[in-house]
C-alpha positions in Angstrom: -13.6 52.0 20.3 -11.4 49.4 19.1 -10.7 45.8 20.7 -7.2 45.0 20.1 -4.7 42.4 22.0 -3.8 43.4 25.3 -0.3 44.7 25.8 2.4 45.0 28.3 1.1 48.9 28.9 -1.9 47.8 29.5 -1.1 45.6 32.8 -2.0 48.2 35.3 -5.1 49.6 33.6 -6.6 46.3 33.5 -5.8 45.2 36.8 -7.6 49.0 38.5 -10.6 47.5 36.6 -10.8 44.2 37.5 -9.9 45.3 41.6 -12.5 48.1 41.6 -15.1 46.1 40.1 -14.6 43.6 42.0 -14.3 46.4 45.5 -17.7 47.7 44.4 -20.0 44.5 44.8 -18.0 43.6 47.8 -15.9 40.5 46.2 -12.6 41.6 47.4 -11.9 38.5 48.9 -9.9 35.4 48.5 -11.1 33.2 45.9 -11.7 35.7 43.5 -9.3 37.1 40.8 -9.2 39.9 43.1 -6.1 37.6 44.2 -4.9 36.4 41.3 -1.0 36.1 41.5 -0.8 37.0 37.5 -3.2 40.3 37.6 -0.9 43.1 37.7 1.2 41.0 34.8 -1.6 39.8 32.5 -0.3 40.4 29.1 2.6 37.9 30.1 0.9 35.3 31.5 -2.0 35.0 28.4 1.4 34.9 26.2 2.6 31.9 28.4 -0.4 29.6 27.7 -0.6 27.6 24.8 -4.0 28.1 22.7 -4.6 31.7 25.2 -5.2 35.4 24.7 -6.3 38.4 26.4 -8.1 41.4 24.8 -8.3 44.5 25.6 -11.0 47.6 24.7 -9.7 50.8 24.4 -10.9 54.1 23.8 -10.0 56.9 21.0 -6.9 57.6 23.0 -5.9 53.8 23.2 -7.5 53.9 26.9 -8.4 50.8 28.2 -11.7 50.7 29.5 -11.8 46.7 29.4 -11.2 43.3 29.0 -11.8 39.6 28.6 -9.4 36.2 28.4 -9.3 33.0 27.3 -7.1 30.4 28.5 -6.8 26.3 29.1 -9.1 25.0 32.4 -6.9 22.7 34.4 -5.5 19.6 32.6 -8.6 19.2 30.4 -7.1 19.8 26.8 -10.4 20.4 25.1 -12.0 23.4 27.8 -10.8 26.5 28.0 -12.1 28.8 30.2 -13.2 32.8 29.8 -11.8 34.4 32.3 -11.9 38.1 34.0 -14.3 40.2 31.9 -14.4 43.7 33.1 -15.5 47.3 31.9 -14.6 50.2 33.6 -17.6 52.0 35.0 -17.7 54.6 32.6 -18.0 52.5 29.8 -20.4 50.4 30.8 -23.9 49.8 29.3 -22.5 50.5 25.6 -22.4 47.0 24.4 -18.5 46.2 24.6 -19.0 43.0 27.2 -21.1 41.6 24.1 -18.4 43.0 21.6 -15.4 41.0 23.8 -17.3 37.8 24.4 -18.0 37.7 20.3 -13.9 38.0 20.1 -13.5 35.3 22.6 -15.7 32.8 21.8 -14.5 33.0 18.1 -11.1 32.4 19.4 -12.2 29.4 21.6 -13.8 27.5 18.9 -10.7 27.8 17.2 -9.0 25.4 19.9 -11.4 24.0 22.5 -14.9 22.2 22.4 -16.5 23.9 25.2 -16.1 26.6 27.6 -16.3 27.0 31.0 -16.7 30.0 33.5 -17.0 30.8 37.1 -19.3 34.3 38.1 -21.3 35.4 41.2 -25.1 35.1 41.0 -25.4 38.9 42.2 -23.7 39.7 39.0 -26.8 40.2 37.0 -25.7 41.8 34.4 -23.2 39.0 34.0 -25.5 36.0 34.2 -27.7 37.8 31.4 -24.8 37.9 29.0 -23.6 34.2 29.3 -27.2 33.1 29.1 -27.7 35.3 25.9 -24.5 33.6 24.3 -25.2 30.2 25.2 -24.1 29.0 28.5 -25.4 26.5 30.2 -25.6 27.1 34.3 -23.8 24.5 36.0 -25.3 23.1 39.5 -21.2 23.0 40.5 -18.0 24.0 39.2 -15.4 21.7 37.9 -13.0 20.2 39.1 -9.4 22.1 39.5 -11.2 25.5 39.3 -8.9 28.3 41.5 -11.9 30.9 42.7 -13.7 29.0 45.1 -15.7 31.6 46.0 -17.6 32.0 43.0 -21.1 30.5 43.4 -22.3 30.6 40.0 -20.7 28.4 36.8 -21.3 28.1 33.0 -20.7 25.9 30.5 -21.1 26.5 26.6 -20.0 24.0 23.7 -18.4 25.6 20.9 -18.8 22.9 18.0 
Protein backbone atom coordinates (compact mmCIF):
# COMPACT_ATOMS: atom_id res chain seq x y z
CA UNK A 1 0.00 0.00 0.00
CA UNK A 2 1.32 3.26 -0.75
CA UNK A 3 -0.46 6.82 -0.39
CA UNK A 4 0.69 8.89 -3.18
CA UNK A 5 -0.91 12.21 -4.93
CA UNK A 6 -3.80 11.57 -6.81
CA UNK A 7 -3.52 11.67 -10.51
CA UNK A 8 -5.35 12.42 -13.61
CA UNK A 9 -5.74 8.31 -14.04
CA UNK A 10 -7.04 8.18 -11.08
CA UNK A 11 -10.37 10.37 -11.72
CA UNK A 12 -12.66 7.55 -12.49
CA UNK A 13 -11.52 5.10 -9.84
CA UNK A 14 -12.02 7.58 -7.25
CA UNK A 15 -15.27 8.78 -8.24
CA UNK A 16 -16.77 4.57 -8.44
CA UNK A 17 -15.69 4.84 -4.72
CA UNK A 18 -16.99 7.78 -3.59
CA UNK A 19 -20.70 7.04 -5.71
CA UNK A 20 -20.90 3.40 -4.42
CA UNK A 21 -20.15 4.25 -0.99
CA UNK A 22 -22.23 6.70 -0.92
CA UNK A 23 -25.28 4.21 -3.02
CA UNK A 24 -24.68 1.70 -0.13
CA UNK A 25 -25.92 3.72 2.96
CA UNK A 26 -28.54 5.21 0.83
CA UNK A 27 -26.86 8.91 0.49
CA UNK A 28 -27.28 9.21 -3.23
CA UNK A 29 -28.96 12.26 -3.02
CA UNK A 30 -28.53 15.91 -3.59
CA UNK A 31 -26.52 17.52 -1.12
CA UNK A 32 -24.01 15.08 -0.97
CA UNK A 33 -20.76 14.84 -3.00
CA UNK A 34 -22.66 12.17 -4.65
CA UNK A 35 -23.35 15.49 -6.85
CA UNK A 36 -20.44 17.17 -6.84
CA UNK A 37 -19.93 18.95 -10.22
CA UNK A 38 -15.88 18.23 -9.85
CA UNK A 39 -16.07 14.34 -8.95
CA UNK A 40 -15.34 12.66 -12.06
CA UNK A 41 -12.36 15.47 -12.50
CA UNK A 42 -10.87 15.58 -9.09
CA UNK A 43 -7.15 15.63 -9.67
CA UNK A 44 -7.85 18.96 -11.56
CA UNK A 45 -9.89 20.71 -9.37
CA UNK A 46 -7.47 19.89 -5.99
CA UNK A 47 -4.67 21.33 -8.50
CA UNK A 48 -6.92 24.52 -8.98
CA UNK A 49 -7.06 25.56 -5.23
CA UNK A 50 -4.53 27.39 -3.73
CA UNK A 51 -3.12 25.62 -0.31
CA UNK A 52 -5.27 21.99 -1.69
CA UNK A 53 -4.42 18.42 -2.36
CA UNK A 54 -5.95 15.16 -2.89
CA UNK A 55 -4.39 11.77 -2.08
CA UNK A 56 -4.88 8.78 -3.24
CA UNK A 57 -4.26 4.94 -1.75
CA UNK A 58 -3.25 2.46 -4.07
CA UNK A 59 -2.60 -1.04 -4.02
CA UNK A 60 0.66 -3.20 -5.26
CA UNK A 61 -0.58 -2.60 -8.78
CA UNK A 62 -1.00 1.27 -8.33
CA UNK A 63 -4.97 0.41 -7.79
CA UNK A 64 -6.76 2.90 -6.08
CA UNK A 65 -8.65 1.72 -3.38
CA UNK A 66 -9.07 5.30 -1.77
CA UNK A 67 -8.91 8.67 -0.94
CA UNK A 68 -9.09 11.92 1.06
CA UNK A 69 -8.77 15.92 0.22
CA UNK A 70 -8.00 18.99 1.59
CA UNK A 71 -9.10 22.12 0.32
CA UNK A 72 -10.07 26.05 1.36
CA UNK A 73 -13.84 26.24 3.26
CA UNK A 74 -15.65 29.21 1.70
CA UNK A 75 -13.93 32.63 1.94
CA UNK A 76 -12.47 31.91 5.36
CA UNK A 77 -8.61 32.00 4.64
CA UNK A 78 -7.50 30.25 7.75
CA UNK A 79 -10.17 26.78 7.44
CA UNK A 80 -9.72 24.34 5.22
CA UNK A 81 -11.89 21.68 4.97
CA UNK A 82 -11.31 17.60 4.60
CA UNK A 83 -13.21 16.55 2.19
CA UNK A 84 -14.47 13.06 0.51
CA UNK A 85 -12.74 10.23 2.33
CA UNK A 86 -13.48 6.92 0.89
CA UNK A 87 -12.18 3.28 0.82
CA UNK A 88 -13.28 0.88 -1.46
CA UNK A 89 -15.06 -2.00 0.26
CA UNK A 90 -12.44 -4.39 -0.11
CA UNK A 91 -10.03 -2.43 1.62
CA UNK A 92 -11.68 -1.47 4.25
CA UNK A 93 -11.00 -2.24 8.00
CA UNK A 94 -7.00 -2.28 7.34
CA UNK A 95 -6.24 1.03 8.84
CA UNK A 96 -5.76 3.33 5.56
CA UNK A 97 -8.70 6.02 6.65
CA UNK A 98 -6.27 6.55 9.69
CA UNK A 99 -3.15 6.41 7.32
CA UNK A 100 -4.93 9.26 4.89
CA UNK A 101 -6.25 11.52 7.66
CA UNK A 102 -2.40 11.47 9.27
CA UNK A 103 -1.42 12.76 5.52
CA UNK A 104 -4.07 15.33 5.50
CA UNK A 105 -4.01 16.85 8.65
CA UNK A 106 -0.11 17.18 8.33
CA UNK A 107 -0.74 19.07 5.21
CA UNK A 108 -3.45 21.28 6.81
CA UNK A 109 -1.36 22.54 9.57
CA UNK A 110 0.88 23.52 7.05
CA UNK A 111 -1.60 26.25 5.81
CA UNK A 112 -4.80 26.52 7.89
CA UNK A 113 -5.58 26.86 11.72
CA UNK A 114 -8.46 24.66 11.91
CA UNK A 115 -10.40 22.19 10.06
CA UNK A 116 -13.72 21.69 9.24
CA UNK A 117 -15.87 18.70 7.94
CA UNK A 118 -19.34 17.72 7.15
CA UNK A 119 -20.40 13.59 7.70
CA UNK A 120 -23.71 11.73 8.31
CA UNK A 121 -24.28 10.54 11.89
CA UNK A 122 -25.10 6.88 10.55
CA UNK A 123 -21.54 6.90 9.37
CA UNK A 124 -20.14 5.25 12.40
CA UNK A 125 -17.17 4.24 11.49
CA UNK A 126 -16.67 7.84 10.33
CA UNK A 127 -17.62 9.72 13.49
CA UNK A 128 -15.15 7.30 15.38
CA UNK A 129 -12.17 8.36 13.28
CA UNK A 130 -12.66 12.24 13.56
CA UNK A 131 -13.36 11.87 17.23
CA UNK A 132 -10.02 9.79 17.58
CA UNK A 133 -8.06 12.59 15.71
CA UNK A 134 -9.47 15.43 17.39
CA UNK A 135 -12.62 16.85 16.15
CA UNK A 136 -14.74 18.62 17.80
CA UNK A 137 -18.77 17.87 16.85
CA UNK A 138 -20.38 20.91 15.87
CA UNK A 139 -24.22 21.55 16.88
CA UNK A 140 -24.36 23.18 13.08
CA UNK A 141 -22.40 23.56 10.04
CA UNK A 142 -20.80 26.73 8.91
CA UNK A 143 -21.73 28.99 7.01
CA UNK A 144 -21.13 28.57 3.01
CA UNK A 145 -20.97 24.79 3.37
CA UNK A 146 -22.30 23.05 -0.19
CA UNK A 147 -23.77 19.46 1.24
CA UNK A 148 -26.66 20.49 2.99
CA UNK A 149 -27.70 17.24 3.59
CA UNK A 150 -25.08 16.17 5.88
CA UNK A 151 -26.38 16.26 9.51
CA UNK A 152 -23.30 15.76 11.31
CA UNK A 153 -20.10 18.47 11.41
CA UNK A 154 -16.56 18.70 12.92
CA UNK A 155 -14.25 21.03 13.75
CA UNK A 156 -10.42 20.38 14.77
CA UNK A 157 -7.67 23.20 15.39
CA UNK A 158 -4.45 22.45 13.97
CA UNK A 159 -2.01 24.86 16.04
Amino acid sequence: MQIREMKEKDNQRMEQIIKRSLESFDLNIPGTAYFDPELSSLSQYYQQQPNAKYWVVVNDQDEVIGGVGIAPFGQKKEVCELQKLYISPEAQGKGLSKELMKVAIDFAKEHYTCCYLETFKELQAANFLYIKFDFRQLEKPLEETEHNACDAWYIKKLS
